[in-house]
N, C-alpha and C positions, 0 to 999 in steps of 0.2 A: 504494500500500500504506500501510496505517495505521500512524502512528508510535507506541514504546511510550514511555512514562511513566511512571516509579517516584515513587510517593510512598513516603517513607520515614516522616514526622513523624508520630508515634504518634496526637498532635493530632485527626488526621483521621480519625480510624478512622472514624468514626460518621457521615459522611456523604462515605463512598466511591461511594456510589450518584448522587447529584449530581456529585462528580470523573467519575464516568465516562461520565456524562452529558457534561458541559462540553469532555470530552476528545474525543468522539466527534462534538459538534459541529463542533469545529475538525479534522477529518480527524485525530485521534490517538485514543490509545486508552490502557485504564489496564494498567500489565503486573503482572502477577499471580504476586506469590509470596511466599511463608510468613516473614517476616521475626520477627525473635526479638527484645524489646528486653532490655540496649538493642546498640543494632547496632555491633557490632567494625569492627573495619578488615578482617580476613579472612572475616566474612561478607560485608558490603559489598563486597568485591571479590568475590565469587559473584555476588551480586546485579545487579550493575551489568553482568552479560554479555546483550549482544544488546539493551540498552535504548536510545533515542536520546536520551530528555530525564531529568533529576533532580532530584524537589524536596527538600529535606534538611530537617532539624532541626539538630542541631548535631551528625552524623555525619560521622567522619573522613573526610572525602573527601584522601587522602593519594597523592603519588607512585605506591604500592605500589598502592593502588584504583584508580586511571588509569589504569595499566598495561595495567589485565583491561576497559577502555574500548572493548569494538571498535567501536561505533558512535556511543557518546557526540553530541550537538552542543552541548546546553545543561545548566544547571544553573543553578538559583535556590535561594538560600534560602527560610524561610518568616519571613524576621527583616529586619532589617539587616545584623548580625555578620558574616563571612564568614573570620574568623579561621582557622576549620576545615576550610579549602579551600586546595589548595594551586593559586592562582590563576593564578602562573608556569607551572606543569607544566601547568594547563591551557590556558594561552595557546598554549602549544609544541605541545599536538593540535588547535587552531583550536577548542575549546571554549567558548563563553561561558559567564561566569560573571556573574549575575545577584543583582540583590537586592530585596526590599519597601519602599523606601525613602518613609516617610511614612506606614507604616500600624498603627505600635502606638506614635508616640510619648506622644499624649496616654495611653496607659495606663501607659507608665514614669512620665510625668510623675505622674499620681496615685499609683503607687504612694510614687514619690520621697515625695509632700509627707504622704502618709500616716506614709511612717516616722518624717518631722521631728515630726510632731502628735505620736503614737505614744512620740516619744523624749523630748519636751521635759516630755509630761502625765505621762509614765513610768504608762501606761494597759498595760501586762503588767504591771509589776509590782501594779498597785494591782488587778490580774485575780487573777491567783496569789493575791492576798493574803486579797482576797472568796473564793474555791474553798476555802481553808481556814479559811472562818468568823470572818474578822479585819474590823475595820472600823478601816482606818488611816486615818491622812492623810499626803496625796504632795502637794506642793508641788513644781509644776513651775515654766516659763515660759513667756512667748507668742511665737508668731513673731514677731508684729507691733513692728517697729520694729529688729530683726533684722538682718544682715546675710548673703544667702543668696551663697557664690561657688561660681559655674558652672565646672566642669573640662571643657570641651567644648561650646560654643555650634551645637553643630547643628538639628537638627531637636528631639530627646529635650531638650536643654539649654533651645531657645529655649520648648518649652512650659513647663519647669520654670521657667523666668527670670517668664514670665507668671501662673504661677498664685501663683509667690512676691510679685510686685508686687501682685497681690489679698492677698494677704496683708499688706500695709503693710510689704515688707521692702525693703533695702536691696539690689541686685541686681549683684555683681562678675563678672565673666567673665574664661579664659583660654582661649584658643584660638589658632592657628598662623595660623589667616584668620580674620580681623574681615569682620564684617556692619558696618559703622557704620550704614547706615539702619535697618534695626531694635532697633540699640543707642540712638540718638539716640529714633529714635520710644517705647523705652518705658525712658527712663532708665537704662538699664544700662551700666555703666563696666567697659571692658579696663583690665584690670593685669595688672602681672608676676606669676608665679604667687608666688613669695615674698610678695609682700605681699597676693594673696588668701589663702591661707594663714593668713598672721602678723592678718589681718581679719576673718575669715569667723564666725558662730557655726556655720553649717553649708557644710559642704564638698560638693559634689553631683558624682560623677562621671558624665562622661556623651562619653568618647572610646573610638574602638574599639583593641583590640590589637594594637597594631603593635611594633618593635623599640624604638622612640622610647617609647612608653606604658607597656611591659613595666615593671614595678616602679617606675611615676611617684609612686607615695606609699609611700619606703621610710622609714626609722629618720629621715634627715634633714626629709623632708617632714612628717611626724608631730611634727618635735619644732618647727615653726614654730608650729602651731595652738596656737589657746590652750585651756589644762585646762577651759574651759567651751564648749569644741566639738566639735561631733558631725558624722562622715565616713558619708555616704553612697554606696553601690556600686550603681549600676545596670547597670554599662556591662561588664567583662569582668573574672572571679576576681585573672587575674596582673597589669591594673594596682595592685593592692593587695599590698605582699610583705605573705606573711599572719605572718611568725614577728614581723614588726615593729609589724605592728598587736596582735596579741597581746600583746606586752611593754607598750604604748603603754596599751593596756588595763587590764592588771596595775599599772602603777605610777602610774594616773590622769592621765597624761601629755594625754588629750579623755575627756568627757565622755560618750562613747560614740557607737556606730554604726548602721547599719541596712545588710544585705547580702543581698541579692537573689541575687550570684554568687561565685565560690571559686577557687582555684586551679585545685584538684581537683573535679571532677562528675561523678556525686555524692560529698559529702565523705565523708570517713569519718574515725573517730577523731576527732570537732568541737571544735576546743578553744574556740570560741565558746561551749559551753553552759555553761562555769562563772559568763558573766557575765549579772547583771538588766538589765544599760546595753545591751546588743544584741538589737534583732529581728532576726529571719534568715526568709528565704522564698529553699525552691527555682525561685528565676532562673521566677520568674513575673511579671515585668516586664510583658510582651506577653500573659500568658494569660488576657484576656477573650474575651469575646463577641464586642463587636463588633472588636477588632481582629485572632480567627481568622476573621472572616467576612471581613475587608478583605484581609489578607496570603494567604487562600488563592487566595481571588479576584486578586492580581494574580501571584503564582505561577505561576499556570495558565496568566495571558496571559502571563507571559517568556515560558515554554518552549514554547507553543502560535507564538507568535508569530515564533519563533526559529525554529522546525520551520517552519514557512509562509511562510519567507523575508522578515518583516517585522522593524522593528526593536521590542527589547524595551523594557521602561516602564523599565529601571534596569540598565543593562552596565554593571560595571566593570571589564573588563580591555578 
């Protein structure tokens, strides 16, 4: 009998006809039903009855959702992230929990070094400024020669570390595990994060959310950097406390930021839009082309491959 598979990631609407291809090749099939975005915890627990596989977005897959699990075996992200999974409660029903590890870093990475360009040309502001008929001048700076420190040397970190070094910067790294061959091979130095920090002109995070992570750049972290640096977020809302960077904002304490993600998704109430020193984009890190072509594509092999008694491209429980 053919196994069901719930896509939930809104992402894909538009080539559900290929999923349900790919699904049927592998002895699965795609399950079919009316999803509402975006998807609660108590719909999601509707949803989730009678399916074997699940590929998410960043839908609460929670204790309470498990529960209504009766067939459950797998689940993958369509990201990295997997904060949104309660990975424990699924180990405890022999569920894997799977990820796309390796397939939208180079687009975090571009957007990362877009926001630096972005923030340093101060290119919205000198937009806004043209839109209302103004021809100013904005004197920014250049990356080059720069000091870029990496908060997370993974996958997302090490392409940011590379496109930073084409840029003539200076390249810091903090991380819990050192790579030293690929720190050694492309000059980049671990340090204590204090002193990337108290060094960096730009800060780049790029660790997932863990307890440890949860508010790594609060009031204290913010007050290391210097007034001529700019904090970037790619990596997950609450390592940032947002009331702190807010304040940090207000009293010119950096230079300004670029934020991809938020506490809250989606925000509401933004108190980022009072400032010209912040770009913001809705947590579209990952949302090109080719990296929903890459992460759907290996989505489909976790859970295809999980249902067919093989092992997945990326388990982590």
């Amino acid at each position: 009998m053919a196994k069901d598979v719930l896509v939930l990631s809104w992402k894909y609407g538009g080539v559900r006809e290929e999923i349900a291809r790919f699904l049927e090749s592998r002895g699965c099939r795609l399950a079919e039903r009316e999803i509402v975005y975006p998807v609660t915890e108590d719909q999601l627990a509707e949803l989730i009855l009678d399916v074997d596989g699940l590929i998410t977005g960043l839908e609460p897959v929670t204790k309470k959702v498990l529960a209504h699990a009766n067939r459950l075996k797998v689940i993958s992200t369509s990201g990295v992230g997997y904060d949104h999974i309660d990975v424990e409660e699924a180990s405890r029903r022999g569920i894997a929990v799977c990820i796309c590890a390796g397939c939208n870093n180079h687009s975090v990475a571009e957007l990362a070094v877009g926001m630096m360009i972005g923030l340093s040309r101060r290119m919205l502001e000198a937009d806004r400024a043209m839109r209302r008929g103004e021809w100013g001048r904005f004197f920014g700076q250049e990356l080059w020669g720069k000091t870029l420190g990496i908060i997370g040397l993974g996958r997302a970190g090490k392409s940011v570390a590379l496109l930073g070094r084409a840029f003539g910067m200076r390249v810091l790294a903090y991380d819990i595990r050192w790579d030293i061959t690929f720190a050694n091979e492309h000059g980049i130095s671990y340090v204590p994060l204090e002193r990337l920090l108290r060094e960096a002109d730009y800060v780049s995070l790029h660790v997932p959310l863990t307890p440890q992570t949860r508010y790594l750049i609060d009031e204290g972290a913010l007050g290391l950097m210097k007034p001529t640096a700019y904090l970037i977020n790619l990596a997950r809302g609450p390592v940032v406390k947002q009331s702190a960077l807010v304040e940090a904002l207000r009293n010119g304490k950096i230079a300004g930021a670029g934020l991809d993600v938020f506490e809250v998704e989606p925000i509401d109430d933004n108190p980022f839009i009072q400032f010209e020193n912040v770009i913001m984009t809705p947590h579209l890190g990952g949302s090109t082309q080719e990296a929903l072509e890459r992460t759907l594509y290996l989505a489909l092999t976790n859970v295809t491959n999980v249902l067919n008694g093989l092992p997945a491209h990326c388990q982590v429980n």
